[in-house]
C-alpha positions in Angstrom: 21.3 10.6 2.5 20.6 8.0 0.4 17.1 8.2 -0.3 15.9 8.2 -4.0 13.2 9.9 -5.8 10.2 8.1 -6.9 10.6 10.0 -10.1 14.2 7.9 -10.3 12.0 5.3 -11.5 10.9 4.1 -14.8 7.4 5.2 -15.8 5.6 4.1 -18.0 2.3 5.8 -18.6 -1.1 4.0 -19.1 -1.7 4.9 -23.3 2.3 4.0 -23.3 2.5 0.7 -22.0 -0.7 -0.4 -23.7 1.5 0.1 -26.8 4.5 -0.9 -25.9 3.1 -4.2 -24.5 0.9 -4.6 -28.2 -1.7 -5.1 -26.0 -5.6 -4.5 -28.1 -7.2 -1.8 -26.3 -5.3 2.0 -25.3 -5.9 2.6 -21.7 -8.2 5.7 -21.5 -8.3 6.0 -17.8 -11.9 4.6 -18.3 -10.3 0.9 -18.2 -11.8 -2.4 -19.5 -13.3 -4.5 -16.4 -11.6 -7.9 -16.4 -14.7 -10.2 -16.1 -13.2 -12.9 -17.6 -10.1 -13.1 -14.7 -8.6 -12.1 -11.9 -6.9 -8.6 -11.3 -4.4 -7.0 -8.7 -3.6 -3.8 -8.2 -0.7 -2.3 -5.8 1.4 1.2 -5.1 4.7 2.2 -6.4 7.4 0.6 -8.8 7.7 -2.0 -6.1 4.2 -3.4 -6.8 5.4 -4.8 -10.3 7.1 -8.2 -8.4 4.3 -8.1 -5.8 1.7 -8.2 -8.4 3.7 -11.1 -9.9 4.0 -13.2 -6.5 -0.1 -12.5 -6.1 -0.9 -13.5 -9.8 1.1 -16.8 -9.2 -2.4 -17.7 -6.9 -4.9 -15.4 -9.0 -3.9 -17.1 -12.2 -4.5 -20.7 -10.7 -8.1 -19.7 -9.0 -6.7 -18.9 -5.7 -8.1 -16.7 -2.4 -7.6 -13.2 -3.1 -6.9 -13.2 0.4 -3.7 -14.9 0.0 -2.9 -13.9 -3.2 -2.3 -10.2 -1.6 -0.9 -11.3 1.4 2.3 -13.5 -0.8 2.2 -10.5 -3.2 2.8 -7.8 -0.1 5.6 -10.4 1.3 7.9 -9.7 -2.2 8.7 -6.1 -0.4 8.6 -6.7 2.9 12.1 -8.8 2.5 13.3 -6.9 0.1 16.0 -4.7 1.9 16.3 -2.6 -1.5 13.2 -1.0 -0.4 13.6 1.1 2.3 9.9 2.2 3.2 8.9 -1.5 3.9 9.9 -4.4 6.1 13.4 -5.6 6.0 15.6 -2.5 5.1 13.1 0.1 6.0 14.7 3.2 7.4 14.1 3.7 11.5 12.5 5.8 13.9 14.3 8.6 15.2 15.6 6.3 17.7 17.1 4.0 14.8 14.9 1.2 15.4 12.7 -0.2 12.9 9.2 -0.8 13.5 6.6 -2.1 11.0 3.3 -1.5 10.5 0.5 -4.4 8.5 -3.1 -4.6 8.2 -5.1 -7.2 5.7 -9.1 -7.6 5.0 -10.8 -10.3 3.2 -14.0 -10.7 1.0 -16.1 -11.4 4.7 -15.1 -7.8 6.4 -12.5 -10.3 8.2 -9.6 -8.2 8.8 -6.2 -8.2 11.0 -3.9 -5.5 12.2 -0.2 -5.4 13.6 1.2 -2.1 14.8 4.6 -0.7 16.1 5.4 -4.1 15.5 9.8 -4.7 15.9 12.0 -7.6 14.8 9.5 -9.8 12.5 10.0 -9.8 8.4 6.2 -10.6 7.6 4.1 -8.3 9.8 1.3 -9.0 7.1 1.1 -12.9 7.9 1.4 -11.7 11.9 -2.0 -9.1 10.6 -3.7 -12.2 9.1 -3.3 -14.5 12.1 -4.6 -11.7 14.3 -7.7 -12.2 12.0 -7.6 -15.7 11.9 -6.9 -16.7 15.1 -8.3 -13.8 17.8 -11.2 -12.3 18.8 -9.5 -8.6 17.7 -8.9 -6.4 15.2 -5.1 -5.0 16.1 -1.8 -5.6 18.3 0.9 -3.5 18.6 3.5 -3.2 19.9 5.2 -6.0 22.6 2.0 -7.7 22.5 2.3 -8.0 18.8 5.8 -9.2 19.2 5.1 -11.8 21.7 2.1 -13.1 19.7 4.5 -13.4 16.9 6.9 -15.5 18.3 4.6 -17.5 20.1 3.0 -18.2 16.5 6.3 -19.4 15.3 7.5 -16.3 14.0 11.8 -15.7 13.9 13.2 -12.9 15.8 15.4 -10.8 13.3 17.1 -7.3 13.4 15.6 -5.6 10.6 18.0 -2.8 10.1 20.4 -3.0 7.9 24.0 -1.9 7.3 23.1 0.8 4.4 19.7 1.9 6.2 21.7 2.1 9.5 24.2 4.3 7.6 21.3 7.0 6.3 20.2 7.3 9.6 23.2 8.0 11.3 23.8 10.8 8.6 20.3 11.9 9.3 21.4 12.1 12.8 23.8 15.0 12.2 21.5 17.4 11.1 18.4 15.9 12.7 15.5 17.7 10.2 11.9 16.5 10.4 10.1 17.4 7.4 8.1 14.8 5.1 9.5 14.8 1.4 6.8 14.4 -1.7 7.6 11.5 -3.0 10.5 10.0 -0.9 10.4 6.8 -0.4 10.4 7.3 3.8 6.5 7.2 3.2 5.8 4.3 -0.1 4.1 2.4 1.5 2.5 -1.1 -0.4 -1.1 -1.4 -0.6 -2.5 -4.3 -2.8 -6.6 -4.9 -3.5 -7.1 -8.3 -5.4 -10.5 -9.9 -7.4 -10.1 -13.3 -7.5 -11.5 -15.6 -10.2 -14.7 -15.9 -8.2 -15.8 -12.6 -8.0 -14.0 -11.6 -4.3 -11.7 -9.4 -2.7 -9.5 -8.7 -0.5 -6.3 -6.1 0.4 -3.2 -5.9 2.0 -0.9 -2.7 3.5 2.3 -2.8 5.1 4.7 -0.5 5.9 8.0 0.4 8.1 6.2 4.1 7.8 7.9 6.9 8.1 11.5 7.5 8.0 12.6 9.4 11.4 9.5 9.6 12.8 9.1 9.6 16.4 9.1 6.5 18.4 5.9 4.7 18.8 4.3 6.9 15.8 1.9 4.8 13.5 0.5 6.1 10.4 -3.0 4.9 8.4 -1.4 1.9 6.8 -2.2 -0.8 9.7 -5.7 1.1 10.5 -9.1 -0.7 8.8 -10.6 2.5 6.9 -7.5 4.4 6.8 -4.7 2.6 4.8 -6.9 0.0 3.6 -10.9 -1.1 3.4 -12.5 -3.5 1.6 -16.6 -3.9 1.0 -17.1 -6.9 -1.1 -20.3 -5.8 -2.6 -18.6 -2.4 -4.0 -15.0 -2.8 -4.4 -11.6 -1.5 -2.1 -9.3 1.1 -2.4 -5.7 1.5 -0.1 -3.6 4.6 0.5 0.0 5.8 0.0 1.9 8.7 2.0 1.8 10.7 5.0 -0.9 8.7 7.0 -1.7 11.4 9.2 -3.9 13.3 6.3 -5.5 10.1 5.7 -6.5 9.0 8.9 -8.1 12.4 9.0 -10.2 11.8 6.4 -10.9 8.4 7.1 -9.4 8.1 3.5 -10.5 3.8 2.2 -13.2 4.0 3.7 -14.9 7.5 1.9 -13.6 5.9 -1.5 -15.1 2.9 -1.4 -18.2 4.7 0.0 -17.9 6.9 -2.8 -18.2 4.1 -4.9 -20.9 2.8 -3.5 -22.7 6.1 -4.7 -21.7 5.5 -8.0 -18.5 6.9 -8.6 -15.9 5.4 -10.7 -12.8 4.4 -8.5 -10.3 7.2 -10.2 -13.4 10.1 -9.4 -14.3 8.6 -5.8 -10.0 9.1 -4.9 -10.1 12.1 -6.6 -12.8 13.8 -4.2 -11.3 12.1 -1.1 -7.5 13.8 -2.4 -9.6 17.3 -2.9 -11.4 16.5 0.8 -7.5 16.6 2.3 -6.9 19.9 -0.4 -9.8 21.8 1.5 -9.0 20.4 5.1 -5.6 21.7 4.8 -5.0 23.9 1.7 -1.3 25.1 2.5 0.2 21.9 4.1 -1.2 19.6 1.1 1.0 21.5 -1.5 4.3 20.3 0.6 3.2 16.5 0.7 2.4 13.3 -1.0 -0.8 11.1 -0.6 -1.9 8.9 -3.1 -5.4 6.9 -3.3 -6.0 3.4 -5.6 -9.3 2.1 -5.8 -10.4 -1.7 -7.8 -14.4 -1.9 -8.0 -16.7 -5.1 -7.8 -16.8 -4.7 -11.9 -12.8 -4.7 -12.0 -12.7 -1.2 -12.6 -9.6 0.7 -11.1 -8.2 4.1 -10.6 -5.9 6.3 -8.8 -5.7 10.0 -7.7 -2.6 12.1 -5.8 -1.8 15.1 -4.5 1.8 15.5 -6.1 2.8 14.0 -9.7 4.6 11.3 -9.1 3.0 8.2 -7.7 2.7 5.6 -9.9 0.8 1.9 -9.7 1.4 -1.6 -10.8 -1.4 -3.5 -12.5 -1.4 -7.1 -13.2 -4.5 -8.8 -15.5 -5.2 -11.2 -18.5 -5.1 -7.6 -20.3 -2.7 -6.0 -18.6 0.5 -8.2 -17.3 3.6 -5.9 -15.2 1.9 -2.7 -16.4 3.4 0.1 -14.7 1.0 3.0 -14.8 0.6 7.2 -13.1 -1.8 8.6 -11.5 -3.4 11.6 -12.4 -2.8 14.7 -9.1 -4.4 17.9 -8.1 -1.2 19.6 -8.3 
């Protein structure tokens, strides 16, 4: 089956790209704030052109808000990347169903779930928050309210995604990979030049899974929470654990306590170690966090997740997290 390794990737570590990039400071993990811009923050390789899209607003003193909402679109119609929108790889069923959630600066926030045949479930997540009285859709209801919001009806499964699946089909295993890219989901937090935030997830979630199955990345608290007077943090990887933990949500409250955003995802990755000690060994799940101050950090489970970072002081850095494992 076609699916590649995360570690397939280039990395480039924090203290290494600093160099290579000649920028002034080394990254130390205890990173500069960026009080005199903009920053945003996503997961995986494929948050490098996200991050670009987003800075396009940032840079010109644009909304957070739809700076990570263009950013989060870069993926989603990208069909190279099969763990989001167009190209994702199906449910067991070989359909393709998507999964969004976005929150702004005003705890306004917007959720699509088991969402099938729409490219942009994150601008189908914002109207939700823009234009009802509720929080999520899913589903046919989230389909109709697409298309009756102008939205295009498109089959999201492609030839070579259609292809792994059917070769999936023959030996029909269930078991989550670390690192694959069935779980890589995006999740972008943003500062904009005055002072706000906001965050995007989306995801086609799981490869395989069961029909009708949604993970953390559309749920407020789970995949993604923002608190404009602390900071935001989003989640990578098997949403179940997350959800558990109510995993955004304890690291921005952790945050609020005091803790710097790389310590406050460390303790929520070691609250998932003690909740289930043997199955976190076989799995990935990844926390980023960006404070009020323009502070960020990362924790894992597994090595290999990586995150993109895009600043006045740091521009397409590419950088890994630190894991309990």
């Amino acid at each position: 089956m076609p699916v590649k390794s995360r570690r397939d990737f280039i990395k480039i570590s924090g203290v290494g790209s600093i160099f290579f990039m000649g920028l002034p400071k080394i990254f130390s993990g205890k990173n500069p704030a960026d009080a005199s811009g903009p920053i945003v923050i996503s997961t995986w390789s494929h948050g490098i052109p996200a991050n670009t899209a987003a800075w396009e607003i940032l840079s010109k003193g644009g909304r957070a808000l739809d700076a990570v909402e263009a950013g989060v679109r870069i993926p989603e119609a990208d069909p190279k990347i099969t763990s989001v929108g167009y190209g994702g790889l199906p449910d067991r069923d070989g359909k393709v169903t998507l999964d969004a959630c976005i929150m702004d600066e005003n705890s306004g926030c917007g959720s699509v779930a088991f969402l099938e045949h729409i490219m942009h479930p994150i601008s189908v997540a914002r109207l939700v928050m823009e234009k009802t009285p509720h929080v999520m859709i899913v589903g046919e209801g989230a389909l109709k309210f697409a298309l009756d919001n102008g939205f295009k009806k498109e089959n999201l499964l492609t030839a070579e995604s259609e292809a792994a699946w059917k070769e999936w089909l023959k030996t029909a295993q269930y078991k989550p990979v670390v690192n694959w890219e069935n779980h890589d989901t995006i999740g972008m937090i943003a500062i904009d030049q005055q002072g706000n935030l906001s965050g995007a997830c989306t995801t086609s979630g799981m490869a395989y899974k069961l029909h009708g199955r949604v993970g953390d990345s559309p749920i407020i608290g789970a995949g993604l929470f923002v608190d404009n007077e602390i900071g935001a943090a989003t989640s990578t990887g098997v949403g179940e654990e997350v959800i558990r933990i109510c995993g955004s949500h304890l690291v921005v409250e952790l945050m609020r306590q005091g803790k710097s955003p790389e310590d406050a995802c460390r303790i929520a990755v070691e609250r998932i170690v003690k909740n289930q000690p043997k199955k976190s060994k076989e799995i990935q799940v990844g926390f980023l966090a960006l404070n009020k101050h323009g502070e960020f950090g990362s924790y894992c489970l597994q090595k290999g997740f990586n995150y993109a970072v895009r600043s006045a002081l740091h521009k397409d850095v590419l950088m890994d997290a630190k894991s309990y494992y």
